[in-house]
BADREN-339048 format. One line per 8 residues: number of its first residue (from 1); their letters; for each residue x, y, z of C-alpha. Coordinates in nm, 3 decimals. Each point is the difference from the previous one (the first is absolute). Layout:
N
NUM> a> X,Y,Z  ...;
This chain:
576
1> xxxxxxxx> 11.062,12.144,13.971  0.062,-0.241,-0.287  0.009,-0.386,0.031  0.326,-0.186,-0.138  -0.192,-0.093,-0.355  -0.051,0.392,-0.066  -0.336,0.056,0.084  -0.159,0.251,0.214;
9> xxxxxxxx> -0.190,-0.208,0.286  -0.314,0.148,-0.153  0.050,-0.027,-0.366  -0.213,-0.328,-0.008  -0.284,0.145,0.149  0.024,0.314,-0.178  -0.367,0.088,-0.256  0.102,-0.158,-0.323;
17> xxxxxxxx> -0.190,0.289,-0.229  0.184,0.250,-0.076  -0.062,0.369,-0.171  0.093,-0.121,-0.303  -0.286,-0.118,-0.206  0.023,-0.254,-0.285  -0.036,0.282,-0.242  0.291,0.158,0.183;
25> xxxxxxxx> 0.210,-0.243,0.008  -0.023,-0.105,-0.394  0.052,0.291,-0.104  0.334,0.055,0.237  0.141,-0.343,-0.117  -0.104,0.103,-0.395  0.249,0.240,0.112  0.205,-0.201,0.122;
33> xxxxxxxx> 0.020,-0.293,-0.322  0.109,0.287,-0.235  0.326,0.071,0.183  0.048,-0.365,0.008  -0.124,-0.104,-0.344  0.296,0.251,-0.096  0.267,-0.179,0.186  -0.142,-0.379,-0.078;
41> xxxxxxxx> -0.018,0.120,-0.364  0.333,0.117,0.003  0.167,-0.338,0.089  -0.099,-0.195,-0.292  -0.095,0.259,-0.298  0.368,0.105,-0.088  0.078,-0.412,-0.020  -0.127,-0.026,-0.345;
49> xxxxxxxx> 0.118,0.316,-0.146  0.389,-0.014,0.146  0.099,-0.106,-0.316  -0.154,0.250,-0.238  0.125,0.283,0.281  0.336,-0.112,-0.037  0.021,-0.043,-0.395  -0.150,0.364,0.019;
57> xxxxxxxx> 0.253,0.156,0.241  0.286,-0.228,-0.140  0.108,-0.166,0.348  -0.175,-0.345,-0.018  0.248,-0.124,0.205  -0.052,0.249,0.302  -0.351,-0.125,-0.005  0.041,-0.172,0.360;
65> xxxxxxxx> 0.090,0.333,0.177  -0.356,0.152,-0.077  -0.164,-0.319,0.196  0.242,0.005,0.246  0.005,0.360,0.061  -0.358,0.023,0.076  0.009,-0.296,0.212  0.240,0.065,0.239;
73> xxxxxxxx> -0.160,0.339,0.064  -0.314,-0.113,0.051  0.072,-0.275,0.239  0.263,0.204,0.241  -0.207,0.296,0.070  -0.336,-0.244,0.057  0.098,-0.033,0.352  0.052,0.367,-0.005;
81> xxxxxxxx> -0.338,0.106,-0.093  -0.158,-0.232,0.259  0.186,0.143,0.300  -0.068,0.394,-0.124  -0.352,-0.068,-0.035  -0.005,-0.132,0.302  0.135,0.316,0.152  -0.149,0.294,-0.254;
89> xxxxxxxx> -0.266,-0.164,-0.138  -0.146,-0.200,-0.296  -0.178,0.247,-0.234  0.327,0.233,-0.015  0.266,-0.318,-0.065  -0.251,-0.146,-0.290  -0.027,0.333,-0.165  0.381,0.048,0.025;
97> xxxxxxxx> 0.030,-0.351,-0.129  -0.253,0.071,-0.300  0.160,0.320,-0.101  0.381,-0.176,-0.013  -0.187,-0.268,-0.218  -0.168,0.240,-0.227  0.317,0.247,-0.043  0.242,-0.368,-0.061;
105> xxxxxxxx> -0.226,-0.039,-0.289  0.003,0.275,-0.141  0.347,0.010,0.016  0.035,-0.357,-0.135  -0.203,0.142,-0.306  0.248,0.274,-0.067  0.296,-0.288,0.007  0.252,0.009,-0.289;
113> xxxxxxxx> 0.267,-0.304,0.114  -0.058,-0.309,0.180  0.212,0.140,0.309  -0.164,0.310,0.049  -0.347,-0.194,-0.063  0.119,-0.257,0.285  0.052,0.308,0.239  -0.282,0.162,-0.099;
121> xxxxxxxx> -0.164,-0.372,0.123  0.185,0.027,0.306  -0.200,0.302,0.089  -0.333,-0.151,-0.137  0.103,-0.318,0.292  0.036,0.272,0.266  -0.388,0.084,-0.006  -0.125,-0.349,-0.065;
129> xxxxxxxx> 0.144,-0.150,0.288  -0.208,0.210,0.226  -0.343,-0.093,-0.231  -0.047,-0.350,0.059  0.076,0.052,0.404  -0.159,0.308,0.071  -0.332,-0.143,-0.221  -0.025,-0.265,0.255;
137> xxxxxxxx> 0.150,0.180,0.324  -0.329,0.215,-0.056  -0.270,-0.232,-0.045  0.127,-0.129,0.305  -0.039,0.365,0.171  -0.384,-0.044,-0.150  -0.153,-0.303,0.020  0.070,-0.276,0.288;
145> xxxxxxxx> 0.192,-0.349,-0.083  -0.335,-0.159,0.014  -0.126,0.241,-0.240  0.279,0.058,-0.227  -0.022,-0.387,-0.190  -0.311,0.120,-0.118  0.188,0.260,-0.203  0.327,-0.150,-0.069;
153> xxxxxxxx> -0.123,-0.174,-0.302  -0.001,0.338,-0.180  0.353,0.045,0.042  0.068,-0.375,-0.087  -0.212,0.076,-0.294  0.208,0.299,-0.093  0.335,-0.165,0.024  -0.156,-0.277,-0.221;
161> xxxxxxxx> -0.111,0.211,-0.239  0.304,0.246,-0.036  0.258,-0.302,-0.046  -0.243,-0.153,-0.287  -0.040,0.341,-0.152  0.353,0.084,0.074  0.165,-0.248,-0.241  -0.312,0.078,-0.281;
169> xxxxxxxx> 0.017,0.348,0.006  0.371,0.023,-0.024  0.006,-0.227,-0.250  -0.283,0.211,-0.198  0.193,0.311,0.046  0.346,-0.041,-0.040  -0.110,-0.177,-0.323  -0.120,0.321,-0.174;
177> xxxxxxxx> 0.266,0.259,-0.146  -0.180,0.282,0.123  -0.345,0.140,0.161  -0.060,0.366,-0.047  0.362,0.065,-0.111  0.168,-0.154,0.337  0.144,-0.343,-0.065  -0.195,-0.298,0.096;
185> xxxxxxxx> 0.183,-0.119,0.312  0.010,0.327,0.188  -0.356,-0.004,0.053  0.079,-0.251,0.210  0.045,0.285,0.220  -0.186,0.249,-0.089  -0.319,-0.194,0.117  0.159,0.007,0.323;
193> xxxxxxxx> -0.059,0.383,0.076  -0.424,0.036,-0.073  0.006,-0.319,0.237  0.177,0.174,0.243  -0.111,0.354,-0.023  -0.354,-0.189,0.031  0.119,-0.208,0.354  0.131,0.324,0.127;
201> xxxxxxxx> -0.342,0.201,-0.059  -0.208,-0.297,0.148  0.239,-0.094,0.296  0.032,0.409,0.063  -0.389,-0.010,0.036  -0.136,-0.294,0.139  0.238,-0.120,0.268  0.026,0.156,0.320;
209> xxxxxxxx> 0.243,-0.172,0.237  0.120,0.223,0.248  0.435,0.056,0.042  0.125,-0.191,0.332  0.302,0.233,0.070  0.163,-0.226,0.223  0.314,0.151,0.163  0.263,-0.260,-0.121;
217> xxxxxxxx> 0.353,-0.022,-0.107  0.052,-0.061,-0.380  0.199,-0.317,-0.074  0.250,0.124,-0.195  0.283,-0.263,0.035  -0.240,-0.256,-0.047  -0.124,0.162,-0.307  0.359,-0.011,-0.148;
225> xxxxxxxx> 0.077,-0.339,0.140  -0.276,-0.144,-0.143  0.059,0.125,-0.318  0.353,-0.111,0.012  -0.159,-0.377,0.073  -0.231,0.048,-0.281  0.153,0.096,-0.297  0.249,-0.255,-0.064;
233> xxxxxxxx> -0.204,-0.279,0.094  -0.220,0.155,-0.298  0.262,0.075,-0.186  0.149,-0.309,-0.012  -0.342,-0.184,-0.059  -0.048,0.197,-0.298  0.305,-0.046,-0.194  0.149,-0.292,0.193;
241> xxxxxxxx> -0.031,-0.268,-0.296  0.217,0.302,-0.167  0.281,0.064,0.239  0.029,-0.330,0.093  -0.119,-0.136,0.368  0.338,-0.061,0.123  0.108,0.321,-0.162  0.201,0.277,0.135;
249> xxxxxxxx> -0.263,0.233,-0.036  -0.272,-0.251,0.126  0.195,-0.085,0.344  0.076,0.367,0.040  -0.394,0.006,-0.007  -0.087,-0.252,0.233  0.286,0.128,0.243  -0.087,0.346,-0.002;
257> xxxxxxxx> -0.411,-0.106,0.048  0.147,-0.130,0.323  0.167,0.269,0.140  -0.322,0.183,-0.099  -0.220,-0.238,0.204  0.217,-0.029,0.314  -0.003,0.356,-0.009  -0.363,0.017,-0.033;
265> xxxxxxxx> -0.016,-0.175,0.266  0.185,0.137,0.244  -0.161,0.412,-0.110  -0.372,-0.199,0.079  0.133,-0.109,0.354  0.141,0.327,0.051  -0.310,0.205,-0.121  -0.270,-0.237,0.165;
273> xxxxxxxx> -0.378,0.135,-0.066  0.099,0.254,-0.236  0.176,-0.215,-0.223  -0.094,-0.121,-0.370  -0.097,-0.324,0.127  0.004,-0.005,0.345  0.170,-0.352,0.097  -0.299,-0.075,0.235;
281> xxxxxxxx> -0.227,-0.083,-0.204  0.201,-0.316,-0.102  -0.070,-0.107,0.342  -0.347,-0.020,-0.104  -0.121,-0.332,-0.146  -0.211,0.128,-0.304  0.201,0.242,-0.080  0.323,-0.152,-0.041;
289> xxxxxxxx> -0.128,-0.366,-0.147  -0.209,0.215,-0.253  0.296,0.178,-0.106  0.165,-0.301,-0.046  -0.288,-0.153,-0.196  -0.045,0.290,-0.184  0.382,-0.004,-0.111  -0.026,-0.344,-0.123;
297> xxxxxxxx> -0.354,0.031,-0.212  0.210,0.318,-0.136  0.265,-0.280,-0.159  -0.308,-0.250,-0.070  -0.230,0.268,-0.166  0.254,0.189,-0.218  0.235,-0.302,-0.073  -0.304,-0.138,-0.156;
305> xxxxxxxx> -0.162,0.326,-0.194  0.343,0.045,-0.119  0.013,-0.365,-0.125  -0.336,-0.081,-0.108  -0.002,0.292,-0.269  0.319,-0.137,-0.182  -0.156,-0.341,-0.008  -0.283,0.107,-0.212;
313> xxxxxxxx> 0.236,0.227,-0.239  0.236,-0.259,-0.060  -0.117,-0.327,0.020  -0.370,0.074,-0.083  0.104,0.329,-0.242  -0.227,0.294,0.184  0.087,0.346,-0.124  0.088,0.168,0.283;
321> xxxxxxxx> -0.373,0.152,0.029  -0.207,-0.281,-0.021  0.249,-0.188,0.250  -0.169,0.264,0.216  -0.353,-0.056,-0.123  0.090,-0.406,0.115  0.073,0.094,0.323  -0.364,0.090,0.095;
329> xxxxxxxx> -0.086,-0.371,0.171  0.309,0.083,0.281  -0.174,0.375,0.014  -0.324,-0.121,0.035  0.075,-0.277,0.234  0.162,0.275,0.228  -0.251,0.206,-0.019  -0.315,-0.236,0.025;
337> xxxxxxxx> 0.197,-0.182,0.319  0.099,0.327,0.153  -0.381,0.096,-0.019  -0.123,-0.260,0.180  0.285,-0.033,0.307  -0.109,0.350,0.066  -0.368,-0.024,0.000  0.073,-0.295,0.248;
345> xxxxxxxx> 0.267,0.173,0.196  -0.308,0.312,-0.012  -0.271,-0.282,0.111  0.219,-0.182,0.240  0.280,0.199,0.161  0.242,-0.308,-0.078  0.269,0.018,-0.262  0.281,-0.275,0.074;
353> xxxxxxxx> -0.133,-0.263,-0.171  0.086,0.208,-0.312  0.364,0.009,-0.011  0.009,-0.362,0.090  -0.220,-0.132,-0.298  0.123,0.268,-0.219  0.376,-0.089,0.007  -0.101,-0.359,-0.019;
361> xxxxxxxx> -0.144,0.063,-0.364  0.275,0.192,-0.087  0.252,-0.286,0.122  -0.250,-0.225,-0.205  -0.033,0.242,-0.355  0.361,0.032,0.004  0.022,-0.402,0.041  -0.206,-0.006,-0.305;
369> xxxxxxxx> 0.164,0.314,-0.216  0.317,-0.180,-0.005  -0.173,-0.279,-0.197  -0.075,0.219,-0.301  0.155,-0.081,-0.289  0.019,0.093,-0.381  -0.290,-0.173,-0.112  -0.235,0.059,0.329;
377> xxxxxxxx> -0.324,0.093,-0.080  -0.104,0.421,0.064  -0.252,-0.102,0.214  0.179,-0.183,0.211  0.244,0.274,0.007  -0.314,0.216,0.116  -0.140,-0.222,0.258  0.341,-0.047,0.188;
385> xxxxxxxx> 0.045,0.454,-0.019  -0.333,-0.026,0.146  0.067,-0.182,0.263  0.306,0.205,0.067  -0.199,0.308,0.002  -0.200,-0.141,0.237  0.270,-0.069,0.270  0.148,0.330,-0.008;
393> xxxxxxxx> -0.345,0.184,-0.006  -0.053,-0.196,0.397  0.318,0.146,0.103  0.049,0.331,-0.135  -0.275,0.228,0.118  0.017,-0.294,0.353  0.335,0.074,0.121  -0.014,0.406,-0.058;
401> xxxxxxxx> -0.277,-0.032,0.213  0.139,-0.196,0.242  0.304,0.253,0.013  -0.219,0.284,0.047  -0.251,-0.200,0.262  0.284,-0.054,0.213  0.159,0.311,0.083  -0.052,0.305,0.178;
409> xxxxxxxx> -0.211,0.244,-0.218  0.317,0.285,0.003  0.167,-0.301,-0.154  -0.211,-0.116,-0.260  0.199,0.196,-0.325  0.295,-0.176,0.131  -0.144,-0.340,0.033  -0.158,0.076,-0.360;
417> xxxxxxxx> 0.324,0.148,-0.176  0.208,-0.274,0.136  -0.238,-0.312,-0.154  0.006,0.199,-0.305  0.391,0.050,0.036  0.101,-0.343,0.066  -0.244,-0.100,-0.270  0.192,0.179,-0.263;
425> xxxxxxxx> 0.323,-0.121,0.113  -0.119,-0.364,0.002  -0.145,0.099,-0.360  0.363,0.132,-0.122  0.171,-0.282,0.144  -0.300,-0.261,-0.145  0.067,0.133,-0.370  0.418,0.003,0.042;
433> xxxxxxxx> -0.009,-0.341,0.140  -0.241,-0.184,-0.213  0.042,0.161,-0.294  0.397,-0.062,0.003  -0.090,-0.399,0.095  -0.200,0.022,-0.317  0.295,0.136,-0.218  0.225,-0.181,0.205;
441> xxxxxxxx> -0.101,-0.322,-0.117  -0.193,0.082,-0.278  0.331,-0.036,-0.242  0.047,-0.380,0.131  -0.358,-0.081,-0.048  -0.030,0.126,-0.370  0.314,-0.212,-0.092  -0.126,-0.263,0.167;
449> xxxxxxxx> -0.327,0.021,-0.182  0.180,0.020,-0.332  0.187,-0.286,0.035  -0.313,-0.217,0.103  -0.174,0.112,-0.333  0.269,-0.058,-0.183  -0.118,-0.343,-0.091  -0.324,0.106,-0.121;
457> xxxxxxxx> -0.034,-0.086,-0.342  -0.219,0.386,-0.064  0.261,0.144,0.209  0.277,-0.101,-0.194  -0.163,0.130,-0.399  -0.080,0.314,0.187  0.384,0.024,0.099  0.129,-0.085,-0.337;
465> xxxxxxxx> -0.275,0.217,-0.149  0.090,0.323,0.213  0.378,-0.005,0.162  0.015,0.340,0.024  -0.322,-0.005,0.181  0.149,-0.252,0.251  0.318,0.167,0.013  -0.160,0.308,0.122;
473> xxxxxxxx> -0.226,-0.210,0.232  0.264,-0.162,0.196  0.251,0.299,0.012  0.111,0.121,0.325  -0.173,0.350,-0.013  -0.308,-0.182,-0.108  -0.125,0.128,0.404  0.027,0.306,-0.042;
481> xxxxxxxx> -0.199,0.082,-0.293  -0.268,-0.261,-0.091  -0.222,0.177,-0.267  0.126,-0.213,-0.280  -0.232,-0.304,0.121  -0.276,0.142,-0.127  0.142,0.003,-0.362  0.197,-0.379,0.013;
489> xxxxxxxx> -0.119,-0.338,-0.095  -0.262,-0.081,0.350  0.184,-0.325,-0.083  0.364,0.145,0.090  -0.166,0.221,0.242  -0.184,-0.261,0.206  0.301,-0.151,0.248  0.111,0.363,0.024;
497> xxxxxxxx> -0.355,0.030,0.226  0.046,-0.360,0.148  0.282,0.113,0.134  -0.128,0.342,0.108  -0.302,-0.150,0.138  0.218,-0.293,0.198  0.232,0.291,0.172  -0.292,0.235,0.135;
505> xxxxxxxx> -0.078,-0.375,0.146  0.272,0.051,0.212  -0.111,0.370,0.085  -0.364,-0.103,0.117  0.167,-0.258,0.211  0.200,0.253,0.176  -0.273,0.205,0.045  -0.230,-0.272,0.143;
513> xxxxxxxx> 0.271,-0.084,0.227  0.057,0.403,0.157  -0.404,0.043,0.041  0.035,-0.319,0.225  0.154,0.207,0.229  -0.267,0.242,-0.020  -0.263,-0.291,0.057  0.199,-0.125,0.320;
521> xxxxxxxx> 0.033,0.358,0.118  -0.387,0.071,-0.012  -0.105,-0.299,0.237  0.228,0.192,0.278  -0.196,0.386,-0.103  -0.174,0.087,0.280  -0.346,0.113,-0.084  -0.107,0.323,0.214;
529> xxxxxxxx> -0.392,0.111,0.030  -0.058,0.258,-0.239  -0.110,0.341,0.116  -0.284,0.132,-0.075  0.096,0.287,-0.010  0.196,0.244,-0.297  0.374,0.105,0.089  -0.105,0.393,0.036;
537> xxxxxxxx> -0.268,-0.066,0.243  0.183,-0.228,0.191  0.280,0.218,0.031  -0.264,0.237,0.094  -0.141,-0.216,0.275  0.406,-0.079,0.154  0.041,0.420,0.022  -0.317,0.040,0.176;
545> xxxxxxxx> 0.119,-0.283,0.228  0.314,0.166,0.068  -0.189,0.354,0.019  -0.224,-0.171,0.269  0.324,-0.194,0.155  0.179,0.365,0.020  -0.257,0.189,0.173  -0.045,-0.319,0.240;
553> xxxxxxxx> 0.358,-0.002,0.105  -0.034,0.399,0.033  -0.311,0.024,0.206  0.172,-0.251,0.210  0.328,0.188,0.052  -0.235,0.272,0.087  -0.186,-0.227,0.240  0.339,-0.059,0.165;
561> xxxxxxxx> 0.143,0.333,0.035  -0.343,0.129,0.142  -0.014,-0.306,0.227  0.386,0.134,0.098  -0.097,0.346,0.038  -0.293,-0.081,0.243  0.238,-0.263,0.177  0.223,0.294,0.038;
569> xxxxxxxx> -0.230,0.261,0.166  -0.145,-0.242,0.190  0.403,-0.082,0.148  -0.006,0.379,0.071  -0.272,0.065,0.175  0.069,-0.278,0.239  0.328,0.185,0.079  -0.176,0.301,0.048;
């Protein structure tokens, strides 16, 4: 029998060791941190080498399609992955996921144009959405919610590494013409397959989660439906600023990401249980409000990476690696904060607190990023990343846990796919929003900046000493390529970053004002005991109850059709 939260009656009471010991376990989520190091890696290494890719394969301008490719892969078969684990297994899913990954990069390293590189991509997105979901779908299946905070901070640790080293190594590698006679850029790639062929050994060896092999329906419909929702709302984030946002080909977007939803829908209604996210778990308070809250730190967290990175390039003149070096105070904030909320979470059982302070001081270190300016001091800069870092590393690893605590264990690789799925999506639409408010109004700004410092005295000899420089400044594709400011008069160049500076204002504002909704939403987040024990043993623990509830209710139709039997004899010999 299970209660209306999920749980087995006797969950909570359950032993909370477990066969696994702590050897065991680190060396299964070692496993585990090379698939997703791959993935995490993946997301921010090709950033800084797009533009010596597409000089090499001549299609510069089709650079958006190898991002976007990869990203709407990745994010539509997420939910996917969850629900097939959840059915097959774990171990197999990862391993297929891992060995798409691996053969996308090798493919990407054999690329010769931009479009065939983006599909190649494409198939690299089809094995790295199942990474990041599976990774934590199983350490659920191993350790218990009041265990697992202990561990999370590896993972957090991981991500924060991968999208410092990301940027840095990218950087490093597309800047060298070749290594080993294969150009600089595709070993990008390349790196990607030892990784992988090394996840694939380890995970093969060391974890041993046994296939479920439920007898369900596959969602098909909602498979394509959701798909159909999916894609243009990505598409349309991607290249929106583009097309246009009243656009032809942006309303045909939106429209047809309706249809897709309705219809998605209606094919989870029809399919009930069996389908890709089975509509009752909405019903259930954690599950729903952290999939809500997990949608809006998506916007919040990757509005601002996306934002914070062309602040220091442009207005404080980073190269495109050591902006990644500069974003170690928000990596170590997340990590050091996500470290301690799950030693206490470990200690203490409770966890709600967390979201609640955590969005707080991201409502507050947005407040305070949209003061920065051209002439802020770096370590100001650093103080208000760290505090950033800090407020996502209390929710991240928090909610997924929530999620996970909250459902049934046969549900807990959809409950983890779909934070991790409306993540992403919160994340696409975070970066298409924010970023188009900053070019948006960044034009306006500049100009207005321009014509403030056009009474300054300085201002005015470096005009008249350099036209051409301020020609070229204040031209209308200045946006789109801003390299030259490193090799103007820092005179000329200085309202161009006043007014840079002023319009991510705007952007941090916006952002401050969506995670405010996030902050509201936690204070209604139920919070729901943690078990104490893993996902596979209580899932063990429900069969034996139903094994135990099954040979009750037989031994009692027995007991009734002997009790007939004997009622029956006993009717005929009184007739005799």
């Amino acid at each position: 029998m299970t209660r209306s939260d999920g749980h087995s009656p006797n969950v909570q009471a359950a032993t909370p060791s477990g066969p696994l010991t702590h050897r065991q376990i680190m060396t299964i989520i070692v496993a585990l941190l090379l698939g997703m190091f791959l993935a995490a890696l993946d997301q921010t290494v090709v950033s800084t080498a797009i533009r010596r890719i597409g000089d090499d394969l001549h299609g510069l301008s089709a650079q958006a399609w190898v991002t976007t490719a990869f990203l709407i892969t990745s994010t539509i078969t997420t939910p996917l992955y969850g629900k097939l684990s959840d059915i097959y297994g774990r171990k197999q899913l990862f391993m297929i996921a891992i060995s798409i990954f691996v053969a996308g990069s090798m493919l990407c390293g054999l690329a010769t144009d931009m479009y065939m590189l983006a599909g190649f991509r494409a198939v690299q997105g089809l094995g790295a959405g199942g990474l990041f979901s599976l990774a934590m779908a199983i350490t659920a299946d191993i350790l218990s919610p009041q265990e697992r905070p202990r561990y999370m901070g590896y993972f957090m640790a991981t991500f924060a590494t991968s999208s410092v080293l990301g940027p840095v190594i990218g950087g490093f590698l597309s800047g060298q013409d070749s290594i080993l006679g294969i150009a600089g850029w595709r070993w990008i790639f390349v790196l990607n397959i030892p990784i992988g062929i090394l996840a694939l050994v380890v995970v093969n060896r060391v974890l041993h989660i046994s296939p479920r092999r439920a007898q369900v329906r596959i969602d098909t419909w909602g498979t394509v439906a959701i798909i159909v929702a999916v894609v243009p709302v990505l598409l349309v984030a991607e290249r929106g600023r583009e097309w246009g946002w009243t656009s032809v080909w942006s309303i045909g977007c939106f429209v047809l990401g309706l249809v897709g939803l309705v219809a998605f829908l209606f094919a989870e209604r029809r399919m009930g249980d069996d389908a890709l996210i089975p509509l009752r778990l909405f019903r259930n308070n954690t599950f729903s409000v952290g999939s809500a809250i997990s949608l809006i730190l998506g916007i919040g967290m990757f509005g601002g990476l996306a934002a914070i990175p062309l602040y220091l390039q442009i207005v404080k003149g980073a190269s495109p690696t050591r902006a990644g070096l500069l974003m170690l105070p928000l990596m170590l904030g997340m990590m050091s904060a996500s470290l301690l909320a799950g030693r206490w979470t470990s200690r203490t059982g409770r966890y709600r607190m967390f979201p609640i302070v955590g969005c707080g001081l991201l409502v507050v270190a947005l407040g305070l990023l949209s003061l920065l300016g051209a002439d802020t001091p770096l370590w100001q800069t650093d103080l208000y990343m760290l505090l950033f870092g800090v407020g996502l590393g209390l929710n991240m690893q928090t909610i997924q846990i929530a999620m996970q605590n909250s459902v049934a264990p046969q549900d807990i690789g959809v409950a983890t796919s779909s934070g991790t799925f409306f993540r992403q999506m919160g994340g696409t639409l975070g970066t298409a929003v924010f970023l188009s408010i900053l070019f948006g109004g960044a034009s306006s700004k500049i100009g207005d900046a321009y014509r403030s410092a056009a009474g300054d005295p300085n201002f005015a000899a470096a005009a008249a000493a350099h036209p051409d420089q301020l020609r070229q400044i204040t031209g209308s594709g200045s946006l789109n390529d801003t390299a030259f400011l490193s090799s103007v008069d820092r005179v000329l160049a200085h309202p161009f970053m006043v007014g840079f500076s002023d319009a991510m204002g705007l952007v941090f504002i916006v952002g401050a004002a969506v995670v405010t909704l996030g902050l509201l939403l936690t204070f209604v987040l139920r919070e729901v005991p943690l078990r104490t024990v893993s996902g596979a043993e209580a899932a063990r623990i429900e069969a034996a109850e139903a094994a135990e509830a099954a040979e009750a209710a037989e031994a009692a139709t027995l007991t009734r059709a002997a009790t007939a039997v004997s009622t029956e004899a006993g009717a005929v010999g009184v007739d005799n």
